[in-house]
C-alpha positions as CSV (number, residue, x, y, z in Angstrom):
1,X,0.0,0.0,0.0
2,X,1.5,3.6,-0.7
3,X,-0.2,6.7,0.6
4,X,1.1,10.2,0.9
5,X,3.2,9.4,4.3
6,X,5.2,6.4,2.4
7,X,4.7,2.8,2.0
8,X,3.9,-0.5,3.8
9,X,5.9,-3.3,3.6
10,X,4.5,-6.1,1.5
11,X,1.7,-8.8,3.2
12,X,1.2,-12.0,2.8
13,X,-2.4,-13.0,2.2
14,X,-2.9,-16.4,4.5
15,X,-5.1,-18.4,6.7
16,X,-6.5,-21.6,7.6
17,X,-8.0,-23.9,4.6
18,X,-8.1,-23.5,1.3
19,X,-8.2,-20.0,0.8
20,X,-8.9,-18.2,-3.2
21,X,-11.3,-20.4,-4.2
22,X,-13.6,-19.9,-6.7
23,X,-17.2,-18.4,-6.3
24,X,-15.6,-17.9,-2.6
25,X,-14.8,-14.8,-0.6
26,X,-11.7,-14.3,1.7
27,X,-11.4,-11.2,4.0
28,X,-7.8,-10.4,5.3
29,X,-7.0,-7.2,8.0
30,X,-3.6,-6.4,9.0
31,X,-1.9,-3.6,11.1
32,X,0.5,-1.2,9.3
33,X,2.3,1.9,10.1
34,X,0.0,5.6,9.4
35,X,0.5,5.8,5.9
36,X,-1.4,9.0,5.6
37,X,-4.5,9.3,2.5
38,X,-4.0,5.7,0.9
39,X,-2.7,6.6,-2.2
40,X,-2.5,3.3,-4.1
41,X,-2.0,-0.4,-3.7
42,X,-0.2,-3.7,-5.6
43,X,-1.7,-6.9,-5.6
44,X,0.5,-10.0,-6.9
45,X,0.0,-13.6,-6.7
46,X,3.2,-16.2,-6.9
47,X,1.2,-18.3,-9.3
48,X,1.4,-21.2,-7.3
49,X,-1.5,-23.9,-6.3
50,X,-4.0,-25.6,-8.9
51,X,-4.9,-23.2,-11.6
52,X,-3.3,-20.5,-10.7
53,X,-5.3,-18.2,-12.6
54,X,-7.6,-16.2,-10.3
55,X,-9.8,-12.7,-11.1
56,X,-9.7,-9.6,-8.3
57,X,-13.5,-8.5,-8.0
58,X,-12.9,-5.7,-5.4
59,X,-10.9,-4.4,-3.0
60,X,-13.0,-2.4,0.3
């Protein structure tokens, strides 16, 4: 995440189960330092698991 007070490191999206799949919804918080007005943010995957591919609906 980058806002206008810098950047947050990068987090790993995990959890219990089998988590991405399809027709499914998976909710992740975390705790970062003040990053001031959220500016921006970079979503990856390391194409790993079963078909890998997978589709970003929304980020809230």
């Amino acid at each position: 995440m980058y806002g206008t007070n810098g950047a947050s490191e990068n987090h790993i999206l995990d959890g219990p189960g089998n988590l991405f799949e399809r027709n499914e919804t998976n909710t992740f918080g975390f705790k970062t330092v003040d990053l001031g007005d959220l500016q921006k943010i970079k979503i990856g995957h390391d194409n790993s698991g079963f078909g890998p591919a997978w589709f970003l609906d929304k980020v809230v």
